[in-house]
N, C-alpha and C positions, 0 to 999 in steps of 0.2 A: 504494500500500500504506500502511496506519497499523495503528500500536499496536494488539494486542487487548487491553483488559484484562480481564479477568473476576471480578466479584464476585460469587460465588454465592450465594444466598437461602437458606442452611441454616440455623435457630435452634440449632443447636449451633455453627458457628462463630458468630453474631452474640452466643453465650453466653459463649465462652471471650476472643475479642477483650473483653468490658465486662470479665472478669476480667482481662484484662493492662491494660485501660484505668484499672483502681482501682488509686488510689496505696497505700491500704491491702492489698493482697495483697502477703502476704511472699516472698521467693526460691522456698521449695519449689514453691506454690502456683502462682506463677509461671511456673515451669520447665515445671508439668502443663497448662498452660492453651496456653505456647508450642508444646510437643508434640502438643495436641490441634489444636491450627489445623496445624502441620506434618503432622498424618495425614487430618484432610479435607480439607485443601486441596489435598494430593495426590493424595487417592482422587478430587474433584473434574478434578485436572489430566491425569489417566491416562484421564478414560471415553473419550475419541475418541481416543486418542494410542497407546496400550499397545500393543506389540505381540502380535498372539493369532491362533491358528488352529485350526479345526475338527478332530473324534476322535469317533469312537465308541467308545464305553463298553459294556463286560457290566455290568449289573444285573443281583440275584438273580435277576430275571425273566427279559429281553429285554435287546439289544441297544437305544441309545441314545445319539442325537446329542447332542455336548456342544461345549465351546471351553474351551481350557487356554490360560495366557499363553506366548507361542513364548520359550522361555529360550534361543533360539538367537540371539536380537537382541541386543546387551547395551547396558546401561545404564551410566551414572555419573552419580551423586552428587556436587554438588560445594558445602557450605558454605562459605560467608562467615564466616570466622572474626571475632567471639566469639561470636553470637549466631545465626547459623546452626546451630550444631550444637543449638539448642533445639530447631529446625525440624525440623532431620534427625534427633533422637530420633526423632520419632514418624512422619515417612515410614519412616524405617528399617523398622518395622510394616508397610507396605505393600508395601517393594520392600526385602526382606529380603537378596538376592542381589544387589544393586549392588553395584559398585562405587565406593568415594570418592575425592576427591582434594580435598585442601585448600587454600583459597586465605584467606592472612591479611591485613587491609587496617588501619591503625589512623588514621584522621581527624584533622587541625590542627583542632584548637578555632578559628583565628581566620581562617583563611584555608577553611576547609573541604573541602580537598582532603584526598585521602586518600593514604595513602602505603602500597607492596606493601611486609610485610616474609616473608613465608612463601608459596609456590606451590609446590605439587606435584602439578599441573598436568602428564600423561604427554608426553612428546616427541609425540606423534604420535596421532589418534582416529580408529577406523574410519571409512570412509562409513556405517556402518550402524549406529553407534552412538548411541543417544538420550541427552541431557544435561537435566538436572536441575540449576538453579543456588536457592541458598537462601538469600537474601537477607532477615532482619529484618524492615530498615526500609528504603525508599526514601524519601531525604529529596533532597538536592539530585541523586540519582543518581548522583553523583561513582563510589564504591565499585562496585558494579553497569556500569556503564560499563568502567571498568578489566578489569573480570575477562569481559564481555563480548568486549571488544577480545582479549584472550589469546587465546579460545577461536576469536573470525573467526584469526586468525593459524593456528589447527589445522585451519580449514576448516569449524567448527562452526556453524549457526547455521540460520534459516527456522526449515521445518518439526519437525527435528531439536533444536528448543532451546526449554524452558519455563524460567518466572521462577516459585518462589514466594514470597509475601511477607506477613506479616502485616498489613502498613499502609504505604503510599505518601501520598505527599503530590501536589500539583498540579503544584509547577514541577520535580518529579524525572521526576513521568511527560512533562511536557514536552520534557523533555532527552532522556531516552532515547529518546523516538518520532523525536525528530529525527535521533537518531543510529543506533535500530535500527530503523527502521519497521514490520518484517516481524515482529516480536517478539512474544509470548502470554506474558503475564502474568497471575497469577492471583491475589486477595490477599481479604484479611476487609475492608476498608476502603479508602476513598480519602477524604485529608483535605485540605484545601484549601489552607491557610497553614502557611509556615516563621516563628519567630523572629528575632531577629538574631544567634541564635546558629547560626541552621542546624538548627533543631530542630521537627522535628513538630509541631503545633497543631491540636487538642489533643493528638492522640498516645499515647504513652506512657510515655513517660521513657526512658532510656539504657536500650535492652533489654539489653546485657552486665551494666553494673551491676547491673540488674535480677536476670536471672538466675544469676546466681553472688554476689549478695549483697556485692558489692564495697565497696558505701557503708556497709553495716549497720558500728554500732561495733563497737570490737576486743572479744573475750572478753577 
């Protein structure tokens, strides 16, 4: 078994990724650009995965075969806090009736590990329940790995578990393949080089900063 990643060929994601890629787009614009890759990239991760079942419909006419999504499967939602929840604005659009559950991870600038401070993460997840993890950035994988490990501990994972991400880098998708093989990931990008700081290249810059405007000066 190995990594799937998937970067899908849509000119609207390859639109909204050059918009988070420009160091001149401001926080708002930002935010809208995160959102739009969080709603195709999950309308991408859902076509073979969603669960759905057959109904026949009245029309004004006749009778007509259709297929509705089975809301009898459930789902959860589960951001990467700070910059996950860009993501999961705009899936939210998609899969309106999840359920979420937050997981907060905040990174050592020098060591590049990441440290848990916030999981709320349920005791326990159906067998039939499908998981949704929303991850940023994949940079060293550090982050993504951690919250991975949680969910194997709930029995989560294979077929049952998608990644999505706006931009991965090379040595995080490496790590993760070694450590989750069976794993589908899905992202706008794959970039090749880390800095020495553990940082994307080219990337994007600190998407939390980014998004919530953290850096911008004081009023």
């Amino acid at each position: 078994m190995s990594l799937r990643v998937v970067v899908p060929p849509h000119p609207l994601i390859a639109h909204w990724l050059t918009v988070l890629r420009d160091e001149s787009t401001p926080p708002a614009l930002f935010a809208s650009a995160m959102a739009e890759l969080g709603r195709w990239l999950t309308y991408e991760a859902l076509r073979d995965w969603l669960p759905h079942r057959p109904v026949t419909v009245q029309t004004p006419l006749a009778p007509a075969e259709g297929t509705v999504v089975d809301g009898t499967i459930p789902l959860l939602a589960v951001p990467i806090l700070r910059a996950g929840l860009g993501l999961w604005q705009g899936a939210q659009t998609v899969l309106p009736t999840a359920r979420v559950a937050h997981v907060g991870l905040v990174r050592d600038e020098v060591s590049g590990i990441a440290r848990c401070y916030l999981d709320t993460l349920p005791s326990s997840i159906g067998p039939q329940v499908g998981v949704l993890v929303f991850d940023p950035m994949l940079a060293t994988a550090g982050s993504l790995i951690q919250v991975l490990e949680k969910l194997e501990v709930l029995g989560v994972g294979g077929d049952r578990l998608r990644v999505i991400t706006a931009i991965v880098a090379s040595p995080g998708l490496k790590a993760l393949g070694e450590r989750f093989p069976q794993l589908t990931l899905y992202s706008a990008c794959i970039d090749a080089e880390l800095d020495d700081g553990y940082r994307i290249v080219p990337g994007l810059g600190d998407a939390g900063d980014r998004l919530f405007g953290s850096q911008q000066p004081q009023i």
